[in-house]
C-alpha positions in Angstrom: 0.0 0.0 0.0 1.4 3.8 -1.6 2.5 6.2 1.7 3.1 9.3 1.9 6.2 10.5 3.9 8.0 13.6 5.1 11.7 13.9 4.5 13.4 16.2 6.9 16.6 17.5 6.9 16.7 20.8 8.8 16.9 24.0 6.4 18.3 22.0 3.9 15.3 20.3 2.9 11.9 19.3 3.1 10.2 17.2 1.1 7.1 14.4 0.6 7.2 11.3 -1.0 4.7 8.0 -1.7 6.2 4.5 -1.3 5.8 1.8 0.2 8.1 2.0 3.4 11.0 4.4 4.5 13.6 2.0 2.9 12.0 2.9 -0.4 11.8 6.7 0.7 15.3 6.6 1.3 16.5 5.1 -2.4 13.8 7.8 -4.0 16.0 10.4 -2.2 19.2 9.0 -3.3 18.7 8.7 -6.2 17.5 12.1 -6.6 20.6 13.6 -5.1 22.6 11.4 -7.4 20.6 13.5 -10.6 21.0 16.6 -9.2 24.1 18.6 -10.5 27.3 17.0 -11.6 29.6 19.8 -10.7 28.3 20.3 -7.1 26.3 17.0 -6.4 27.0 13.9 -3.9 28.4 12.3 -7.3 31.1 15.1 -7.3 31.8 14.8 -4.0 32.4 11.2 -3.8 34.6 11.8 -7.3 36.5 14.6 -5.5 39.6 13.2 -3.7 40.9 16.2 -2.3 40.0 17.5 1.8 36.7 19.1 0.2 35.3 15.8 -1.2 34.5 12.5 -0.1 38.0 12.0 0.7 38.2 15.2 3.0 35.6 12.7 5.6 38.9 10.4 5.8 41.2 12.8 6.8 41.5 12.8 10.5 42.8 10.4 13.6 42.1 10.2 17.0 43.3 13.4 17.8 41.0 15.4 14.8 41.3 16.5 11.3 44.8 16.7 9.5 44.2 20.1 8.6 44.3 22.7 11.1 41.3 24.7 9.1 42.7 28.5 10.7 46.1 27.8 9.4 45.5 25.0 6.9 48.7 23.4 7.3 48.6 19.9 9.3 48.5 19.7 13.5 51.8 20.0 15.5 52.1 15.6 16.0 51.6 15.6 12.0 54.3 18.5 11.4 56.4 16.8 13.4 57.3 13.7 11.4 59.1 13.1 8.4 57.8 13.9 5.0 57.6 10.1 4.4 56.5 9.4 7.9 53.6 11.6 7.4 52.8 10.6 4.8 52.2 6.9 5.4 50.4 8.2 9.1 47.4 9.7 7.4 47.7 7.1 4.5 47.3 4.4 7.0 43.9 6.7 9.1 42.4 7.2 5.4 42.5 3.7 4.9 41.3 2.6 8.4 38.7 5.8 8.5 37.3 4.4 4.6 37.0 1.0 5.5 35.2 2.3 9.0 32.4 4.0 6.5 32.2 1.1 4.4 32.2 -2.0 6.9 29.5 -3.3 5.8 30.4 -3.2 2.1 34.7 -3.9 2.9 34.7 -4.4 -1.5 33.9 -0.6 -1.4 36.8 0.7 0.6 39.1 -2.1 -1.8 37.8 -0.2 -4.6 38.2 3.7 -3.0 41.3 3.4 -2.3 42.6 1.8 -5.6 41.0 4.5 -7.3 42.7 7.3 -4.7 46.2 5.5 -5.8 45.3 5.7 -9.3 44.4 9.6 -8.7 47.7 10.3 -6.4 49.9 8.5 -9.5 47.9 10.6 -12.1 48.8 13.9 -9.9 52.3 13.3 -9.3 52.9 13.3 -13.0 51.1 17.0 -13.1 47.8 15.7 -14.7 44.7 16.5 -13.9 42.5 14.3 -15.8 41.7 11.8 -13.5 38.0 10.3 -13.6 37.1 7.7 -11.3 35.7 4.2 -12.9 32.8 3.3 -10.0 29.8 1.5 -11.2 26.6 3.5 -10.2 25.9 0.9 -7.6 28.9 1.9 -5.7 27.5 5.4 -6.2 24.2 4.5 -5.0 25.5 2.9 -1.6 28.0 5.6 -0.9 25.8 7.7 -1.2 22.8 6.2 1.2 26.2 6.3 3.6 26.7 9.3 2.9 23.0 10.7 3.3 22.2 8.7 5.9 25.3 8.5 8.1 27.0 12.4 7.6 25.6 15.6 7.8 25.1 16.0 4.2 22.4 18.1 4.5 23.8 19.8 7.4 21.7 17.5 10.0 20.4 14.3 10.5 17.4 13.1 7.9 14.7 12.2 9.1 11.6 10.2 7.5 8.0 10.4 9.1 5.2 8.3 8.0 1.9 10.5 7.1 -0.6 9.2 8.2 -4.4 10.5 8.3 -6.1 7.9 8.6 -8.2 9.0 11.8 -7.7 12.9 11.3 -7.5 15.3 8.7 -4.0 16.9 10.1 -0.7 15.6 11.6 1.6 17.8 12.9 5.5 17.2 11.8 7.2 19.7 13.7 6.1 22.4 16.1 9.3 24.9 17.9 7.9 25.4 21.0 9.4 28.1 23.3 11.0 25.7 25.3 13.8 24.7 22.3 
């Protein structure tokens, strides 16, 4: 039986669909993100390997991001090691921070990281022409992570079922004076 549902993700956005159940609410949304603008879209993001794309959620340890975002240069612990040091340090937290977002899907991260290898060899030799090769079901479940488990949107999305069956209103949100 055809739902309707509220998609809410603060100011970002606000939406209804009809499906059957939130899981299908959920693919209508990605898939809508993943047709929205090429140069600026969740598809760009995940295809951007630098600290302002997908990549950029990698970049951090224990101690917090790599980049020091009022100086943009990398934290003291990071500035003190070697070039080559550093360098395998946050290779190694990229690694372990991708395969952390894709646990459940451990082919993904395989795949990820080959492709950020690809891109760093590509760079080195001063090109910039690198297009990642992911199939648009890797695109599709990044991108549920993505949507689902960062704040894409700028917070948490939420999905609430309409229903009016016994009334002819349902309130979805109400700011009291108590928030």
């Amino acid at each position: 039986m055809t739902k309707l549902f509220a998609i809410n993700a603060g100011e970002s956005l606000f939406a209804v669909a009809k499906a059957e159940n939130e899981e299908e609410v959920l693919t209508i949304l990605v898939n809508r993100e993943l047709e929205e603008q090429e140069d600026f879209g969740i598809r760009a993001h995940i295809d951007d390997f630098s600290i302002e794309g997908l990549y950029g959620d990698f970049f951090y340890d224990e101690k917090g991001s790599f980049i020091e975002s009022h100086i943009l240069d990398y934290p003291r612990h990071i500035r003190k090691m070697s070039t080559k040091e550093s360098h395998t340090y946050i290779r190694s937290h990229v690694e372990k921070n991708a395969r952390a977002f894709w646990k459940d899907h451990p082919f993904y991260a395989d795949l990820y990281l080959r492709e950020v290898k690809k891109f760093e060899a590509v760079e080195k030799e001063g090109g910039n022409t690198f297009h990642p090769h992911f199939s648009e079901e890797f695109y599709f479940n990044t991108a549920k992570l993505i949507i689902t488990g960062t704040d894409w949107y700028g917070e948490d999305v939420q999905i609430i079922e309409i229903d009016l069956t016994d009334r002819n209103y349902q309130l979805i949100f109400e700011l009291t004076l108590d928030e």
